[in-house]
C-alpha positions, 0 to 999 in steps of 0.5 A: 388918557388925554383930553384936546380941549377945544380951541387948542388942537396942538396941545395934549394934556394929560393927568395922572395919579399916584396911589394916596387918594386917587379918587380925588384925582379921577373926580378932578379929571371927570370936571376937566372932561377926560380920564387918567392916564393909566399907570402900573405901580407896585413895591418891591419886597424892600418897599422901594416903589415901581411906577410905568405910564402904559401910554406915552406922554411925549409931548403932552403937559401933565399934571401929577396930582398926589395928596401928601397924606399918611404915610407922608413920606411913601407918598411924597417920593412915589410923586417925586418917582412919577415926575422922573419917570414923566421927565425921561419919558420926554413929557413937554411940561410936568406940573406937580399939583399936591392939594396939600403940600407935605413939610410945609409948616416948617418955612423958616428956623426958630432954633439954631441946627433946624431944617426949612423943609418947606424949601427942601420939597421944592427943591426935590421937585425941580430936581427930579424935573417938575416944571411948576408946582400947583397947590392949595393955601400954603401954610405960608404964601410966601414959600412960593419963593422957594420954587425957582419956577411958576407956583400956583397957589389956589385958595379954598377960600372961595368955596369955602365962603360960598358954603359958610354963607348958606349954612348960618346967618351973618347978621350976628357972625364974627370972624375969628383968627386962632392966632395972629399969622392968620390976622391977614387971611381972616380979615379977608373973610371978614371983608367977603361976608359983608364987612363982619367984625374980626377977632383974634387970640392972642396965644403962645406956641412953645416951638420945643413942643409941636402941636402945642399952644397956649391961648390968654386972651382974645382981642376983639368982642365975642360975646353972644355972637356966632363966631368963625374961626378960620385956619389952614389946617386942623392937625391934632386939633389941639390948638384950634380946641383950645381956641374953642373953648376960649371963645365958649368962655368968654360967652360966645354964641357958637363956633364954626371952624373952618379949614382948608385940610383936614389932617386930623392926626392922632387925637383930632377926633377925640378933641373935635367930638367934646370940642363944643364947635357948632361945625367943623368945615373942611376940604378934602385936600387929604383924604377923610374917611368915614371913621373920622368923620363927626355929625357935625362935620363937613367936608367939602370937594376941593376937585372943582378947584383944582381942575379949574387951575388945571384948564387955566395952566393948560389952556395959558390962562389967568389962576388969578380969577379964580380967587373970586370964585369957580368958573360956572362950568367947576361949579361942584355937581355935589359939593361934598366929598 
């Protein structure tokens, strides 16, 4: 149930889980060098959700980890239950860790009468008694101002460059951003391979129609390089497609797309298989099943990371660190999910 880890014989910390991806959870436990807290859970015939920890927790630091995945909504209160329950069950610290954090592309209004529902999911999370939050790349970093207490905003990044550097050549790569918000980021990228030429689309989104974009044009040379395009997350697919194939026609080599979560909604499969990427890189912040997963797709572990900013919370250390990588120790055993 609970791991003292070495050095800190006064703290306990214990990690739980939901029901959307628990085996994510149990992998991320097994790097930390503990197990999980068992849990009863169950619906009533109404749907309404159950949730009892069957060993206590008074005084320990827990971490919550739940992947907002479908059906979103079930999954997201069966968190919001889990930390009450933490709460009145006089737990010290109750840290919420969403690998992908749900509603969060809505951070700001483009129209009049719109929600912020990236606040919103904040906010459900303070009142229900979340001391801090732990996710991986926010749709935008500046949501962390939405919480009113410590946020650790974990990147895939590092991984996500380890993995891209063995699997193609960098002598003829160019780093692509699929729209301008992600200009920043992908000069990052750029910076980390070596100094890479950077690209970007210019496209336009019709904020009326969701998952919907234009592009018409790319700034940047393209032409016969292997090029990757870098995004936070694939949903449909239609718009990082849509990217695809501006950049086939205007000569480039090859393709990779690269994302932190795989979404993978509706039609994403269809579009990703006639696409024409050279290879599709995610991480299993939600999780993939089989039926959605392409020959040339891989997905990796996200588990490594985020036990890495577990142990970094829990024993007071710096989450800073690991933006240039995993400590030697969270390196994946099996960087695959």
């Amino acid at each position: 149930m609970s791991a003292i880890l070495e050095g800190k014989p006064d703290k306990r910390l214990a990690v739980v889980t939901g029901r959307a991806y628990p085996q994510l959870a149990q992998e991320t436990a097994e790097y930390l060098g503990t197990h999980l807290l068992e849990t009863t859970a169950y619906d009533f015939a109404n749907g309404e959700m159950y949730i009892r920890f069957t060993e206590p927790v008074r005084g320990a630091d827990v971490f919550v980890i739940q992947s907002h995945t479908e059906p979103i909504n079930t999954w997201l209160m069966e968190q919001l239950i889990m930390v009450d329950a933490l709460k009145r069950a006089s737990a010290k610290s109750i840290t919420v860790v969403a690998p992908f954090m749900g509603y969060s592309r809505q951070d700001k209004k483009h129209q009049g009468r719109e929600p912020i529902t990236a606040r919103l999911m904040f906010d459900l999370f303070r009142t229900a008694g979340a001391d801090r939050i732990m996710t991986v790349d926010l749709h935008a970093s500046q949501e962390q101002g939405f919480f009113n207490g410590p946020v650790d905003h974990l990147t895939a990044m590092p991984v996500l460059l380890d993995y891209v550097r063995s699997s193609m050549p960098m002598e003829n790569a160019t780093v692509v951003s699929p729209d301008a918000g992600r200009i920043k980021v992908s000069e990052q990228w750029a910076a980390k391979l070596g100094g890479l030429p950077l690209a970007f689309i210019h496209k336009t989104r019709d904020i009326t129609r969701p998952n919907h974009a234009v592009a018409h044009g790319i700034i940047g040379e393209v032409e016969n390089r292997d090029c990757i395009v870098v995004d936070d997350m694939i949903d449909t697919a239609g718009t990082i497609c849509e990217a695809v194939r501006t950049l086939r026609s205007a000569g480039a080599k090859s393709v990779t797309l690269v994302a932190t979560h795989g979404l993978l909604s509706g039609p994403a499969i269809d579009r990703l298989r006639d696409c024409g990427a050279r290879e599709i890189v995610l991480m299993d912040t939600v999780p993939v099943p089989q039926s959605k997963r392409l020959p040339n797709m891989t997905v990796l572990s996200v588990a490594p990371l985020l036990a890495a900013g577990i142990r970094s919370v829990f024993e007071s250390g710096s989450v800073t660190t690991l933006l240039n990588g995993l400590p030697d120790d969270m390196r994946p055993r099996n960087i695959y999910a």
